[in-house]
C-alpha positions as a Python dict, from the first residue, in 0.01 Angstrom:
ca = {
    (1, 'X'): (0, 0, 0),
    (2, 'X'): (-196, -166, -258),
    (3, 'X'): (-30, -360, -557),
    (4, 'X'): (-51, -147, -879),
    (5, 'X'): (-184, -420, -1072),
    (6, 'X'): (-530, -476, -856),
    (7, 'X'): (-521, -74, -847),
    (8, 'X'): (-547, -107, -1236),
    (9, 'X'): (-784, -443, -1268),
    (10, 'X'): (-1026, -329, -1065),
    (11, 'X'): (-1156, -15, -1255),
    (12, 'X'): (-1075, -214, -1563),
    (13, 'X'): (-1295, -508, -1431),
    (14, 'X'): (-1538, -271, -1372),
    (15, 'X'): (-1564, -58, -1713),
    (16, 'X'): (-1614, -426, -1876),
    (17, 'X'): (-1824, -527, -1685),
    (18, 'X'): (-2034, -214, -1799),
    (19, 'X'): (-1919, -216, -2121),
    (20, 'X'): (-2124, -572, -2086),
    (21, 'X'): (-2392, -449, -1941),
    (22, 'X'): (-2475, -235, -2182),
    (23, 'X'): (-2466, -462, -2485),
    (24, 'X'): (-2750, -671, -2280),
    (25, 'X'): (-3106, -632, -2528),
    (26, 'X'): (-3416, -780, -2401),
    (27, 'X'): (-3629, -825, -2699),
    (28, 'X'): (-4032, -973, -2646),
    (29, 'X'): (-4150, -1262, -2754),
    (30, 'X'): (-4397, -1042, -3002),
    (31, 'X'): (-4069, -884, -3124),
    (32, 'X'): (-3745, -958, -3348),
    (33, 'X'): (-3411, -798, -3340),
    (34, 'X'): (-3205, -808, -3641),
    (35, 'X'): (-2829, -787, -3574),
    (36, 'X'): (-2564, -580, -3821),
    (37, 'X'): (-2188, -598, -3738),
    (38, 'X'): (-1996, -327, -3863),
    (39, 'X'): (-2326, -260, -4082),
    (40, 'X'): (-2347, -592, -4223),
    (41, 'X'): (-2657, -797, -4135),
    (42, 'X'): (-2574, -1079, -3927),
    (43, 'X'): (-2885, -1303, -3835),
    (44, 'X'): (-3177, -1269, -3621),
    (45, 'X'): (-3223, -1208, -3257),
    (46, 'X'): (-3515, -1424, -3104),
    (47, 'X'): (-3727, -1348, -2814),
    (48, 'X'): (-3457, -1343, -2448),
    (49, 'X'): (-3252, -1189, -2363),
    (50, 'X'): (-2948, -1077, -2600),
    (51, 'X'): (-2583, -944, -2630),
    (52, 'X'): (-2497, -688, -2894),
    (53, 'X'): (-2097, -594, -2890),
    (54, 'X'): (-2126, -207, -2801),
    (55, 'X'): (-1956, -1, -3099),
    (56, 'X'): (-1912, -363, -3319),
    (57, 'X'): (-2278, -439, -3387),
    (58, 'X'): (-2615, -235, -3399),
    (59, 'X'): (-2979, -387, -3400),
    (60, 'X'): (-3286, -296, -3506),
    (61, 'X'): (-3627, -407, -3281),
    (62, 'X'): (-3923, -545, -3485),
    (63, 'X'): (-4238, -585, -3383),
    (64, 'X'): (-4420, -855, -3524),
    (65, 'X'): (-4817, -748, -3425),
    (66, 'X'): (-5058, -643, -3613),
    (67, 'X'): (-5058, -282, -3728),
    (68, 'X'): (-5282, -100, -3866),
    (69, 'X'): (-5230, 251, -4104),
    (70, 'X'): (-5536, 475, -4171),
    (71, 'X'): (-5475, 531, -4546),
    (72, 'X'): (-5574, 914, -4557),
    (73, 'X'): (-5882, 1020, -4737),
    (74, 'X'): (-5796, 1088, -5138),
    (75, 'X'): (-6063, 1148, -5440),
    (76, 'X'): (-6138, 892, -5698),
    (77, 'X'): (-6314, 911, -6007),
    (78, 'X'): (-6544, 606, -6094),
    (79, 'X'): (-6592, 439, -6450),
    (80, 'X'): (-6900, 630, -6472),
    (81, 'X'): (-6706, 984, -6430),
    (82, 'X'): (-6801, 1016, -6093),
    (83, 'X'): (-6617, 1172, -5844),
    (84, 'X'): (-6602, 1042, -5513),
    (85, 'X'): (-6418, 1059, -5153),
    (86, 'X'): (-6256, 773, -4992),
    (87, 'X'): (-6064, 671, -4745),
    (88, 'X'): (-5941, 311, -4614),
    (89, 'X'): (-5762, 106, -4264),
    (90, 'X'): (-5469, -162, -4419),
    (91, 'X'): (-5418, -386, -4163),
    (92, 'X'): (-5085, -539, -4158),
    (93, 'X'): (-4830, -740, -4014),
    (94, 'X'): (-4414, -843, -4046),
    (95, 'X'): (-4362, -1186, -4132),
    (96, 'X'): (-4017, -1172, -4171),
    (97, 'X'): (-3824, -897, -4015),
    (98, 'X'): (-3489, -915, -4170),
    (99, 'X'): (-3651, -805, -4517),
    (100, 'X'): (-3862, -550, -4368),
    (101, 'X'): (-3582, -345, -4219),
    (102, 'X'): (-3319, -424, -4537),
    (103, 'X'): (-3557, -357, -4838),
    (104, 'X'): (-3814, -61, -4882),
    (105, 'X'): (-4100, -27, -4631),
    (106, 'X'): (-4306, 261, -4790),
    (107, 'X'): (-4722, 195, -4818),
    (108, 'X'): (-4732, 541, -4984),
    (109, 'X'): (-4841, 326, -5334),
    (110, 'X'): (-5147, 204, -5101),
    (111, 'X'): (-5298, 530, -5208),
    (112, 'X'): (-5236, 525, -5587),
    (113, 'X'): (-5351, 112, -5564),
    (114, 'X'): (-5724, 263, -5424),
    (115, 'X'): (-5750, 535, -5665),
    (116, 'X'): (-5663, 277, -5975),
    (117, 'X'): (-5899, 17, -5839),
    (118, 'X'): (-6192, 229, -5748),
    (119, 'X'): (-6128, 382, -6131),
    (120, 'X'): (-6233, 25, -6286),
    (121, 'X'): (-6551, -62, -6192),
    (122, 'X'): (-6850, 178, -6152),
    (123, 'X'): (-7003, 402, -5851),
    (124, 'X'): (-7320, 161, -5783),
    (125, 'X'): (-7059, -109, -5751),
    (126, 'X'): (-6829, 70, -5540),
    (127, 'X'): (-7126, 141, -5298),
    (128, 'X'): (-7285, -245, -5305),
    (129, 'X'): (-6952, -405, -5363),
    (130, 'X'): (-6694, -306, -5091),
    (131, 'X'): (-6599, -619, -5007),
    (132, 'X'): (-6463, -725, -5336),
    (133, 'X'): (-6308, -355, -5454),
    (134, 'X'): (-6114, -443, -5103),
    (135, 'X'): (-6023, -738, -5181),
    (136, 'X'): (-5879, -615, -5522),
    (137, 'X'): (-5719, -396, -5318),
    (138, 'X'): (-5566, -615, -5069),
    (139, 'X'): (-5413, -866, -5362),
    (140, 'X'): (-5226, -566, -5545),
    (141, 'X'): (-5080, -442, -5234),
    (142, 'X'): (-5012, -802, -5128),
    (143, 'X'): (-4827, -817, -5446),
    (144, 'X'): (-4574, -525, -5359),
    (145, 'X'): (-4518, -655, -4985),
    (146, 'X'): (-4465, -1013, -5040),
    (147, 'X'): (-4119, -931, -5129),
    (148, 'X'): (-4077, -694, -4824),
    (149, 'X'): (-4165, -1006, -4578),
    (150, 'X'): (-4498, -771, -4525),
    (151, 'X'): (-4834, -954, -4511),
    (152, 'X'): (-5127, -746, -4571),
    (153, 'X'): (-5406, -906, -4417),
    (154, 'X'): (-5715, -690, -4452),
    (155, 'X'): (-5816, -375, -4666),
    (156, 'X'): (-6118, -201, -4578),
    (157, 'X'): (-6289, 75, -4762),
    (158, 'X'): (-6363, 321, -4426),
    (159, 'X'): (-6595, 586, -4585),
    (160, 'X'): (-6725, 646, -4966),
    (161, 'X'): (-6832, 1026, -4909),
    (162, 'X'): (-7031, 1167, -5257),
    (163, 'X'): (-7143, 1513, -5372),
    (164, 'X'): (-7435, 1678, -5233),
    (165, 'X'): (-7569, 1669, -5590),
    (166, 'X'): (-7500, 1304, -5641),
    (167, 'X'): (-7677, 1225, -5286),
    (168, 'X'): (-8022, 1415, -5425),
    (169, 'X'): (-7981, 1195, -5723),
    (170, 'X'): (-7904, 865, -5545),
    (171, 'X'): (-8220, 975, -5322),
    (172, 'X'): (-8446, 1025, -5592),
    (173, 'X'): (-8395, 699, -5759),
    (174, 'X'): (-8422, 517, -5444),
    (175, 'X'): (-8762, 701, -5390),
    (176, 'X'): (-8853, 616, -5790),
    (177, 'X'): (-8802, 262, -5694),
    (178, 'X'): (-8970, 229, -5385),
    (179, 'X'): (-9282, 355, -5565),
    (180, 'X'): (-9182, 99, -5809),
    (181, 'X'): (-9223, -145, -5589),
    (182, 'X'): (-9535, -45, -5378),
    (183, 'X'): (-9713, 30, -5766),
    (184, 'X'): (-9608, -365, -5849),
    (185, 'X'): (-9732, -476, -5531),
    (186, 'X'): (-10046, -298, -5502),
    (187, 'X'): (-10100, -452, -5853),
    (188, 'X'): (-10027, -794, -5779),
    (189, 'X'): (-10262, -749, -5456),
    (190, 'X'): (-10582, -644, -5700),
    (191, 'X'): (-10501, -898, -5950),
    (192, 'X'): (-10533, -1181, -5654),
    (193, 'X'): (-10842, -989, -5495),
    (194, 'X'): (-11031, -985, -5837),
    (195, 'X'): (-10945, -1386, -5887),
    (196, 'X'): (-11036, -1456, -5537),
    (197, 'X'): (-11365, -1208, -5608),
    (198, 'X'): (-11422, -1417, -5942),
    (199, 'X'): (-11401, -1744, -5738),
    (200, 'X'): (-11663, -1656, -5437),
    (201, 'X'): (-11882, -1481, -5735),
    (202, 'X'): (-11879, -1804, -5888),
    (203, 'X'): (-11965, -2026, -5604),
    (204, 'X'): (-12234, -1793, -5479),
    (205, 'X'): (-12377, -1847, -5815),
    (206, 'X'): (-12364, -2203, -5857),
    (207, 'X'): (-12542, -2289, -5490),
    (208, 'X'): (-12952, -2181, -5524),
    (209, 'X'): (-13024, -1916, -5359),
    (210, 'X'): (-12641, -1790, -5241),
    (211, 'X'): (-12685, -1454, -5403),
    (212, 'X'): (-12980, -1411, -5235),
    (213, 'X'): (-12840, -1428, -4917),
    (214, 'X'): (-12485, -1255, -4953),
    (215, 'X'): (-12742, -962, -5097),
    (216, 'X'): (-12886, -954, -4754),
    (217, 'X'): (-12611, -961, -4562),
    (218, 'X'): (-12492, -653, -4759),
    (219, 'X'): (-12822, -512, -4655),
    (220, 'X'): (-12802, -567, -4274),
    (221, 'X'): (-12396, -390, -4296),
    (222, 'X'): (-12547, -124, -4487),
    (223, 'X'): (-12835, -61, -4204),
    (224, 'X'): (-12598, -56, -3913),
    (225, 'X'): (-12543, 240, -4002),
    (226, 'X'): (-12855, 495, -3977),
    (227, 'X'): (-12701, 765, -4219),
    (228, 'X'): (-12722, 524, -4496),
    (229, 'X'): (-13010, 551, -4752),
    (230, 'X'): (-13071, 186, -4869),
    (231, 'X'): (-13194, 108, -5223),
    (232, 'X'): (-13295, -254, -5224),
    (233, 'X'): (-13334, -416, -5563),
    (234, 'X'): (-13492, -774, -5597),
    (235, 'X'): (-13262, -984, -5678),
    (236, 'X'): (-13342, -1207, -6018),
    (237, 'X'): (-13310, -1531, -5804),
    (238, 'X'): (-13635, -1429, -5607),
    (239, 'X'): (-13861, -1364, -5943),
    (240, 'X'): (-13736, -1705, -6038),
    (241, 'X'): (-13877, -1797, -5685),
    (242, 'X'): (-14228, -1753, -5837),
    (243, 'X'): (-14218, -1877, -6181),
    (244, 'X'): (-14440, -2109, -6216),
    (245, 'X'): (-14674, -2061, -5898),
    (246, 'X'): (-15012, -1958, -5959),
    (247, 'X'): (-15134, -1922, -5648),
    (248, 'X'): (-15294, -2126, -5349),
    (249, 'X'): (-15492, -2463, -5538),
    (250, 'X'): (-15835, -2540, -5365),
    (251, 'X'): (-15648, -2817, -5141),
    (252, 'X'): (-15460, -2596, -5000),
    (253, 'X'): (-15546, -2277, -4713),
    (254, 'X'): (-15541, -1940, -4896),
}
């Protein structure tokens, strides 16, 4: 018959031995545990492997990657009175995970932050600008999770979704100022074709006998084509040809 005592110790052994067991954690090297005992914090837990006293002490596990929240869609009203529909991505990450699981981890202001911001500057700059309006952004929420040990590393502004009225209008002035544009340009292109124009009409001009021959070779582009009806004037140049000649002098063949 066995003694009493090992009868005893060895399902006692064995219930601790369990009891062990089960206060082994394994916590990732991308992770953090924070310990409580009897609900008081008591330090951090690193990456390994861990031992928290079943019934004693509690943990919570933290993961330290980045995270990313889709901050739901919401309208905002411009500085110009313009109503508009955005949406954002924060992009996040725990820094130190004792104060995010003590103190308050809400990003519900996020969405009152983008309303305020986009309300302070107007809607052509909220269109051209997104970088800086998220960067506004990411500083004021910053600001709240600092003292949360929550760094917010990126805001971006997803979608900026307007009225279908606003659209037509946007649409309209961009097609106002593309004719804008091609009316300057078409300008600018005449006023350098009438110098370039005055500068060959000049040359011609100043060289005997240049008009004369740019007048013919209008004259043989003209008769390429047979369904043209030419009307030649003289040109001065070749009445100017003949001032002054009289005719053939005895010395010379008629």
């Amino acid at each position: 018959m066995r003694d009493p005592l090992v009868a005893i110790a060895c399902p006692l052994a064995f219930f601790a031995v369990m009891f062990v067991l089960s206060g082994l954690k394994v916590v990732y090297e991308y992770e953090r545990g924070v310990r409580f005992t009897f609900g008081q914090y008591t330090g951090l837990m690193g990456p390994g492997l861990r031992l928290v006293i079943p019934a004693v002490q509690s943990w919570r596990r933290v993961d330290l990657r980045v995270r990313v929240i889709d901050v739901p869609g919401q309208e905002c009203v411009t500085k110009d009175n313009i109503s508009i529909h955005v949406n954002a991505v924060l992009y996040f990450r725990i820094v130190e995970a004792d104060k995010a699981i003590m103190e308050v981890e809400d990003f519900e202001f996020a969405l009152t932050t983008m309303r305020n911001t986009v309300g302070e500057v107007e809607l052509d700059h909220v269109l051209a600008e997104r970088e800086q309006i998220s960067d506004r952004i990411r500083q004021i929420v910053g600001d709240y999770t600092d003292p949360w040990g929550i760094k917010v590393q990126n805001v971006e502004l997803k979608d900026v979704t307007l009225p279908d009225d606003m659209k037509r209008v946007i649409a309209k002035q961009a097609e106002a100022e593309r004719e804008r544009r091609a009316v300057i340009i078409r300008a600018e292109g005449e006023v350098v074709a009438s110098e370039n124009w005055a500068q060959a009409a000049q040359r011609l001009s100043s060289v005997e006998g240049g008009l004369h021959l740019r007048t013919l070779q209008s004259v043989n582009d003209l008769s390429s084509d047979k369904s043209n009806t030419v009307v030649f004037c003289l040109p001065l140049e070749v009445l100017r040809a003949y001032e002054g000649w009289t005719g053939p002098t005895q010395d010379q063949p008629d």
